[in-house]
N, CA and C atoms as an extended XYZ file, in Angstrom:
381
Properties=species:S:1:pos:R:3:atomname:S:1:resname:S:1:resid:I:1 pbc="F F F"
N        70.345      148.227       85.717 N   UNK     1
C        69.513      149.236       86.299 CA  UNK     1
C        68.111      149.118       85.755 C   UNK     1
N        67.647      149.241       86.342 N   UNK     2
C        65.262      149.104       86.688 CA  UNK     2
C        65.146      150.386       86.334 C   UNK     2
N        64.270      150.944       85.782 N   UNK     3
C        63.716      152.160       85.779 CA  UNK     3
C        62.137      152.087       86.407 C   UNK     3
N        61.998      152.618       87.326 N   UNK     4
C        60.512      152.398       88.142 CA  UNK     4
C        59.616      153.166       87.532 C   UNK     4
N        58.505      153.235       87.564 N   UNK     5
C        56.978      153.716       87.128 CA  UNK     5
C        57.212      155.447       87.576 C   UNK     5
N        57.863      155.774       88.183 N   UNK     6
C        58.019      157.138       88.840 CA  UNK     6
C        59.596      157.803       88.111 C   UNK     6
N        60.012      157.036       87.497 N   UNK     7
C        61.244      157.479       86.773 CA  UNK     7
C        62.829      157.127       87.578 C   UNK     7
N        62.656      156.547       88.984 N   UNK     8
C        63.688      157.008       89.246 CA  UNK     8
C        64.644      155.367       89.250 C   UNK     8
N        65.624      155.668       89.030 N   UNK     9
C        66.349      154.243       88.451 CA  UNK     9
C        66.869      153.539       89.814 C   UNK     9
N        66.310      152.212       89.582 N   UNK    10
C        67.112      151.060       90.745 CA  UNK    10
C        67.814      150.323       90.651 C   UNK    10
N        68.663      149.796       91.002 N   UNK    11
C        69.506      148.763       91.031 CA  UNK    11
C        68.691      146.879       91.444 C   UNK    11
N        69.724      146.685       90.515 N   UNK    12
C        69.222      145.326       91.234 CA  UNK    12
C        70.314      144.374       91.701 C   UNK    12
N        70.200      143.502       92.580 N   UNK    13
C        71.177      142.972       92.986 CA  UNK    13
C        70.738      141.425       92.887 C   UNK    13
N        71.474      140.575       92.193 N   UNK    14
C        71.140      138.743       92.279 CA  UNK    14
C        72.623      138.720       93.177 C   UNK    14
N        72.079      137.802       94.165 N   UNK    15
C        73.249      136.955       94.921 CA  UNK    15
C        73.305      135.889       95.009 C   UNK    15
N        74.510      135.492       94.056 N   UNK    16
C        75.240      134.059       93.500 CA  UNK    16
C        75.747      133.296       94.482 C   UNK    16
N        75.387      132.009       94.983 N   UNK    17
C        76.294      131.320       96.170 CA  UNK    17
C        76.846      129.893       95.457 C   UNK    17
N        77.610      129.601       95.778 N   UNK    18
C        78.391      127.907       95.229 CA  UNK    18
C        77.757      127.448       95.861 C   UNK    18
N        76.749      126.549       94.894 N   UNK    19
C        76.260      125.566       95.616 CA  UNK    19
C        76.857      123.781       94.706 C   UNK    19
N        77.712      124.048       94.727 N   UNK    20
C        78.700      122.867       94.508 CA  UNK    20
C        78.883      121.782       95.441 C   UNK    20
N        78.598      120.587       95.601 N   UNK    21
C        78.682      119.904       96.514 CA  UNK    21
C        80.135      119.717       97.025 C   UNK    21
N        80.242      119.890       98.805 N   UNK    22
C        81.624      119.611       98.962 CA  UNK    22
C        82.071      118.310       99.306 C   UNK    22
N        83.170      118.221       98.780 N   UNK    23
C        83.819      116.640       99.049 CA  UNK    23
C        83.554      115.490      100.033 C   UNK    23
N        83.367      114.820       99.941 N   UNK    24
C        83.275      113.923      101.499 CA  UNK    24
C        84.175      113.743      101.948 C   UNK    24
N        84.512      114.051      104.338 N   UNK    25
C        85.443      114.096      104.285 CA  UNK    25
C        86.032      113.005      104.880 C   UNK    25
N        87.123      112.462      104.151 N   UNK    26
C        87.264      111.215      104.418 CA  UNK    26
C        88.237      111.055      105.745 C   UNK    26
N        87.825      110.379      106.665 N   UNK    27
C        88.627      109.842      108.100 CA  UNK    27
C        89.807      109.259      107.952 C   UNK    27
N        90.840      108.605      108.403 N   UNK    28
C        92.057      108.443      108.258 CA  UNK    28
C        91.801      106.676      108.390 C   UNK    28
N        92.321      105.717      108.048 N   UNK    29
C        92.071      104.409      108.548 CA  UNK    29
C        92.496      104.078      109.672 C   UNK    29
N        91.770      103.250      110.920 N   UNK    30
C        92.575      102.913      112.138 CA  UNK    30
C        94.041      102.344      111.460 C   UNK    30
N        94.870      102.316      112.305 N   UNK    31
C        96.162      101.347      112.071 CA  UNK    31
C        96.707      100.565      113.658 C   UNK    31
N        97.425       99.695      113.804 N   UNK    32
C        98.066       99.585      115.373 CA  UNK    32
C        98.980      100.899      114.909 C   UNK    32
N        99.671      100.762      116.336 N   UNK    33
C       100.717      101.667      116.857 CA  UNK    33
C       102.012      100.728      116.782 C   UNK    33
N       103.056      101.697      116.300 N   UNK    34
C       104.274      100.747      116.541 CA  UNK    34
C       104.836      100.107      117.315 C   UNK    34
N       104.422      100.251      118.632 N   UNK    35
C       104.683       99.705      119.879 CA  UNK    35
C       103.853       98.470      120.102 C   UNK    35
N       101.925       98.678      119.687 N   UNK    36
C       101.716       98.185      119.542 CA  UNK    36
C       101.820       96.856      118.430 C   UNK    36
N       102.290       96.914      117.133 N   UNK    37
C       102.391       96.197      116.055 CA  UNK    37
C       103.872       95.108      116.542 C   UNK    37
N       104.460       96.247      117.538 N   UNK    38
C       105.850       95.096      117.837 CA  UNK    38
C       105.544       93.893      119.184 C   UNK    38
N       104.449       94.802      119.895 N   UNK    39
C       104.022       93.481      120.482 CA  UNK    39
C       103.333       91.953      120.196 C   UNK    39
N       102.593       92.804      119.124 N   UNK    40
C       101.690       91.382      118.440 CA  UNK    40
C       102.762       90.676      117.632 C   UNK    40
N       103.666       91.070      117.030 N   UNK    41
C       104.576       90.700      116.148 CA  UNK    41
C       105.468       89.529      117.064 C   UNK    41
N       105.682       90.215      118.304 N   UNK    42
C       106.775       89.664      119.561 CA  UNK    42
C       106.167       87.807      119.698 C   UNK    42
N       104.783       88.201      120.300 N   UNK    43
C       103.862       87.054      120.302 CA  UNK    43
C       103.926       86.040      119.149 C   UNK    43
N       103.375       86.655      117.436 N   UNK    44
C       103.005       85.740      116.667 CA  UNK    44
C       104.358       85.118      116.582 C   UNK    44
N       105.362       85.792      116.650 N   UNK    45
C       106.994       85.275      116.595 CA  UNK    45
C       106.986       83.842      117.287 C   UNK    45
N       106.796       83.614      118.567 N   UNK    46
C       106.788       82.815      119.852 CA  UNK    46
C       105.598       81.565      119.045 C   UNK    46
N       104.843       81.885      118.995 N   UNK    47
C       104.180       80.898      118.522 CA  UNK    47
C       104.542       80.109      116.987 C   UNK    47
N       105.264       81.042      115.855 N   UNK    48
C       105.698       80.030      115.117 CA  UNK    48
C       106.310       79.430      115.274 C   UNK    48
N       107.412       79.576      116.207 N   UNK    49
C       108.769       79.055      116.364 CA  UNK    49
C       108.180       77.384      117.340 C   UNK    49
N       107.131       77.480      118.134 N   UNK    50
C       106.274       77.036      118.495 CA  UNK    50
C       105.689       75.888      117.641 C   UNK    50
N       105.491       76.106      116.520 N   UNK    51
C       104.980       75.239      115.165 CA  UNK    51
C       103.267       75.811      115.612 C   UNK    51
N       102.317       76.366      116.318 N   UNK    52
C       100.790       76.137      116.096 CA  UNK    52
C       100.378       77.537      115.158 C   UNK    52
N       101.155       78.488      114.797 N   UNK    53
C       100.847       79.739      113.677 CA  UNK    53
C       101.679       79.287      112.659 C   UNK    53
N       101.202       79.968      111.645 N   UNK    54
C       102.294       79.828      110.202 CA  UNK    54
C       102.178       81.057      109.368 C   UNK    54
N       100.679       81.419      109.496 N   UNK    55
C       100.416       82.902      108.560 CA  UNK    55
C        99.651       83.822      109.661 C   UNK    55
N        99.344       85.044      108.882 N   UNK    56
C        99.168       86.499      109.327 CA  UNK    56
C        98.129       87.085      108.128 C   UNK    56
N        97.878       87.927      108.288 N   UNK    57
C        97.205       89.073      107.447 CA  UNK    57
C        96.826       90.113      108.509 C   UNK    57
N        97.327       90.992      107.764 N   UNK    58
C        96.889       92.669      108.037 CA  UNK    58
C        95.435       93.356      107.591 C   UNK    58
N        94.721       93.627      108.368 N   UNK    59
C        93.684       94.867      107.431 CA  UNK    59
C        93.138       95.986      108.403 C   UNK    59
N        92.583       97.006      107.727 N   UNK    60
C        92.119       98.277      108.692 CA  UNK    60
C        90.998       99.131      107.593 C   UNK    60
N        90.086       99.640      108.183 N   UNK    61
C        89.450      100.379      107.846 CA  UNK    61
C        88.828      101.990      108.683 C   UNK    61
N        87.957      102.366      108.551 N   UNK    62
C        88.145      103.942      109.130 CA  UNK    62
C        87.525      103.331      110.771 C   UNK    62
N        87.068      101.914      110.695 N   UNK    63
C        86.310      101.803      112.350 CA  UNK    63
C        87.530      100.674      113.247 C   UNK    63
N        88.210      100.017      112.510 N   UNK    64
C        88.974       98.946      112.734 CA  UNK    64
C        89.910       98.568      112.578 C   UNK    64
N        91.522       98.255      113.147 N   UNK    65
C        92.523       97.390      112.754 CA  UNK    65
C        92.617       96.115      113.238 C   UNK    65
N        92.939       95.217      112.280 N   UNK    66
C        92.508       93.603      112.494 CA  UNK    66
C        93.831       92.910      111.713 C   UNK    66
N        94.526       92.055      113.253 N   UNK    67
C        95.557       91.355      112.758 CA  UNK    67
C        95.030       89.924      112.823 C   UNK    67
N        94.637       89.016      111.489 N   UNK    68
C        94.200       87.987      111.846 CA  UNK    68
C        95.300       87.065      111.659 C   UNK    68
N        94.754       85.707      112.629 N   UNK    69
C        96.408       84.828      112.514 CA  UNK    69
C        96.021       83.092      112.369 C   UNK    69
N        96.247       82.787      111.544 N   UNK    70
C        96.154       81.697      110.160 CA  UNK    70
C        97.117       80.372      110.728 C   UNK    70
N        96.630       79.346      110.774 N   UNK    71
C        97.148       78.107      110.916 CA  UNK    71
C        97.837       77.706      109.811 C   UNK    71
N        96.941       78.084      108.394 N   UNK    72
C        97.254       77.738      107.158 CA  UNK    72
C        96.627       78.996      106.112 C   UNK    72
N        97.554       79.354      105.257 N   UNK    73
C        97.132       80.379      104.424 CA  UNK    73
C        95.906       80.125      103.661 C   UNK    73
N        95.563       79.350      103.533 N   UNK    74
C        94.013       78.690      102.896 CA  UNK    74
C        92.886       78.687      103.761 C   UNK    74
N        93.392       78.717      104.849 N   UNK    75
C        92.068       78.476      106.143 CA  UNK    75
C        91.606       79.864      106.497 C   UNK    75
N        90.216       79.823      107.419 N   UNK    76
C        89.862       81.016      107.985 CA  UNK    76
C        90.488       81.597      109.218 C   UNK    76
N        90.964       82.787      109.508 N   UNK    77
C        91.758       82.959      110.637 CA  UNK    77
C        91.317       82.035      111.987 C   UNK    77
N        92.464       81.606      112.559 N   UNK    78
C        92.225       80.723      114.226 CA  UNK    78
C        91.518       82.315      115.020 C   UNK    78
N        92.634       82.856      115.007 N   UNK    79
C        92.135       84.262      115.690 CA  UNK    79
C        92.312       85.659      115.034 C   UNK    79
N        91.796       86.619      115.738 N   UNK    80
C        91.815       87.907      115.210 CA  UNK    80
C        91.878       89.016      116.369 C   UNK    80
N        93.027       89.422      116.773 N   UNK    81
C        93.313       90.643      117.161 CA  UNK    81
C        93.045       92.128      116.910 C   UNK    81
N        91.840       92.830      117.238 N   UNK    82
C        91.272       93.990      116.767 CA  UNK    82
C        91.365       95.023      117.955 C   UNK    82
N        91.531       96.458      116.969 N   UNK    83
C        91.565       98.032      117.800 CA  UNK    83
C        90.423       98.527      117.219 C   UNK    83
N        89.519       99.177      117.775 N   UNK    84
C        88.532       99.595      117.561 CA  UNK    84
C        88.847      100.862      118.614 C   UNK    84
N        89.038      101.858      118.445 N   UNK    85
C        89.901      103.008      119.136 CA  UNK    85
C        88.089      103.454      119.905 C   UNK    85
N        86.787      103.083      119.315 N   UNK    86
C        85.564      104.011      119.394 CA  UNK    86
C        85.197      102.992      120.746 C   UNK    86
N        85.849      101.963      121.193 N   UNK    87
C        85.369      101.268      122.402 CA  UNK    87
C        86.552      101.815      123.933 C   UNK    87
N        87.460      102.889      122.894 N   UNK    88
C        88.493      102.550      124.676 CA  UNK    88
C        87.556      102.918      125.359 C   UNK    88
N        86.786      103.671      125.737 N   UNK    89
C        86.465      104.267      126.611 CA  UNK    89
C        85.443      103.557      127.462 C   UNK    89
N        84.781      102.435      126.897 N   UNK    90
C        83.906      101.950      127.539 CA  UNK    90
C        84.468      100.311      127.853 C   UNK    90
N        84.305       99.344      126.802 N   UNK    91
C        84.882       98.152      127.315 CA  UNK    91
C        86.679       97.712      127.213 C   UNK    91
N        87.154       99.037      126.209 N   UNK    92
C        88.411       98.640      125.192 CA  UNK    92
C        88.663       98.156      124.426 C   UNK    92
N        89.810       99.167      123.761 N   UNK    93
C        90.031       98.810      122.525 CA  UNK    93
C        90.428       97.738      121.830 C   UNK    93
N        90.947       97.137      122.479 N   UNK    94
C        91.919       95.545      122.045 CA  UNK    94
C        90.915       94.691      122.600 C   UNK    94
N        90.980       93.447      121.130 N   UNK    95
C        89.978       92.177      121.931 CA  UNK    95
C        90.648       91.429      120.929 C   UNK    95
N        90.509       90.060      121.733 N   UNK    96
C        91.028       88.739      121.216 CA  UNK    96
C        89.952       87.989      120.428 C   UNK    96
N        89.540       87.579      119.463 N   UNK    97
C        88.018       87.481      118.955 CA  UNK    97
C        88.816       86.033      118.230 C   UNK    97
N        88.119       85.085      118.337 N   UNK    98
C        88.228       83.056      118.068 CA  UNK    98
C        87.684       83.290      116.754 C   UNK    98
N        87.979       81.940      116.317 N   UNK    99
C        87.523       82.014      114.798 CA  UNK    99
C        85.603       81.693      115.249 C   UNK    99
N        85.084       81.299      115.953 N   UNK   100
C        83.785       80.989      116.387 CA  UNK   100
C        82.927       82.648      116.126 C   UNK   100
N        84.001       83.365      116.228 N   UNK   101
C        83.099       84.887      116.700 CA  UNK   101
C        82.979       85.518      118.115 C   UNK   101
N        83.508       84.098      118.792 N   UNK   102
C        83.801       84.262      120.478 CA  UNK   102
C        84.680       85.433      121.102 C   UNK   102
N        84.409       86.376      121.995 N   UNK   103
C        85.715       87.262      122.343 CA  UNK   103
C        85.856       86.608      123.669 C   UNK   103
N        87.386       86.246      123.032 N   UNK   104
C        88.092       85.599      124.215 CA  UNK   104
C        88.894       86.906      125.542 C   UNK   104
N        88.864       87.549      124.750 N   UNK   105
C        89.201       88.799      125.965 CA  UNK   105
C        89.259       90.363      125.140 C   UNK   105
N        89.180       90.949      126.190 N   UNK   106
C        88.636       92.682      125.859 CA  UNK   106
C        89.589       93.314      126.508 C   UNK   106
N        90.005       94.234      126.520 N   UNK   107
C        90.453       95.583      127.533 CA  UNK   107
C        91.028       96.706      126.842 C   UNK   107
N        91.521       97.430      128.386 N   UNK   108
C        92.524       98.810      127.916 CA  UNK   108
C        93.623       98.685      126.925 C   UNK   108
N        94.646       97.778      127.624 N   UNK   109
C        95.770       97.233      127.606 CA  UNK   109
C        96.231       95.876      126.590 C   UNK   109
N        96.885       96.265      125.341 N   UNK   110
C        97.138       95.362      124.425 CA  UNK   110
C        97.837       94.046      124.911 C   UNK   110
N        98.726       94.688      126.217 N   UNK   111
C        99.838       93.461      126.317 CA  UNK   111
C        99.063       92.551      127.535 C   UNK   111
N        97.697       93.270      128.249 N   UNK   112
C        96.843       92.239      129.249 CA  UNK   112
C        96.069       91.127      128.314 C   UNK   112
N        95.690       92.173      127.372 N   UNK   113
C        94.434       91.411      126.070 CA  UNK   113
C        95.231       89.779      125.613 C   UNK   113
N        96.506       90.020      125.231 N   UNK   114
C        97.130       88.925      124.580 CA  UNK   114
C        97.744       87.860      125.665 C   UNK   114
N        97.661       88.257      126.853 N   UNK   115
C        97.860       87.322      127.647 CA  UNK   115
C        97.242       85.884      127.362 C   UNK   115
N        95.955       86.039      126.734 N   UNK   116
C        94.860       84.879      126.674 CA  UNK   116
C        95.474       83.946      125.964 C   UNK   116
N        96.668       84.052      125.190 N   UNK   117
C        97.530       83.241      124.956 CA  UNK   117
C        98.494       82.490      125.682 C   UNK   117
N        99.032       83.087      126.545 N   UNK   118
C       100.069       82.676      127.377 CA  UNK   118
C        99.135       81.501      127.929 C   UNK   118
N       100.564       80.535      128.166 N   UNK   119
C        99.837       78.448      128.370 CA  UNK   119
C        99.791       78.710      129.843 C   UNK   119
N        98.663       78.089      130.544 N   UNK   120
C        99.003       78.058      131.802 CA  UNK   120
C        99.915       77.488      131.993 C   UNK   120
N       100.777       77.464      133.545 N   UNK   121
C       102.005       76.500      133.911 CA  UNK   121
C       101.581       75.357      134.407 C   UNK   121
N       102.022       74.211      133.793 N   UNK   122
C       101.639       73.058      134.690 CA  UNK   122
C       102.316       72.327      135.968 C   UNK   122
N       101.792       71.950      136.926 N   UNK   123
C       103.040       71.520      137.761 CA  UNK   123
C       102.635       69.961      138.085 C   UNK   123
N       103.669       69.224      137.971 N   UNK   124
C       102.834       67.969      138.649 CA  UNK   124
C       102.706       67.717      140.192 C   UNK   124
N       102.149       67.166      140.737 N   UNK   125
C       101.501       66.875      141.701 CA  UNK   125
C       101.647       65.431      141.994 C   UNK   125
N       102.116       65.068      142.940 N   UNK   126
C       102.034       63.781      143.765 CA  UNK   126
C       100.845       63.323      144.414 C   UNK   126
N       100.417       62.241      143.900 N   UNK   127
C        98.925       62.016      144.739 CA  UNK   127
C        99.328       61.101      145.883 C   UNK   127
């Protein structure tokens, strides 16, 4: 309590706020989907058995999941299969990306995207 020049007593009031910084809030990491993870899985399957894959690696972060796929565990991925969930809407989420940096294909649809694998059929022809 203040006592003013005129006698009569005031209050005073301080108002305390937290100014504590709050946490940063952290986003969840992309991941595939299980449906999705069993398709790519279905594929890299086909191709080892195949002999031209041998390795894999997994990674994801809060913008990206990236299945890259390895000729040889020492080498730089042949290719890389990525979800980027922040493109469905415009070109899509799934793209087939070459070890060059090249995107070999884009879209909605995981199981159209990986087509770019499938061998064409050859037929022979009689000349």
């Amino acid at each position: 309590m203040l006592n003013s020049p005129d006698g009569v007593a005031q209050a005073s009031l301080t108002l305390v706020t937290n100014t504590a910084p709050q946490p940063p809030r952290h986003e969840p990491d992309i991941f595939f989907t299980r449906t999705e993870f069993e398709t790519i899985l279905s594929l890299y399957g086909r191709k080892v058995v195949e002999g031209e894959w041998r390795d894999y690696a997994i990674g994801s972060n809060r913008e990206v999941a990236t299945f890259a796929i390895h000729r040889r565990a020492s080498e730089q991925p042949l290719f890389r299969i990525e979800k980027r969930p922040k493109l469905a809407r415009r070109q899509g989420a799934f793209s087939v990306i070459a070890a060059s940096g090249h995107i070999m294909k884009r879209g909605h649809d995981l199981a159209q995207v990986l087509k770019v694998f499938e061998k064409r059929s050859l037929k022979v022809v009689d000349a």
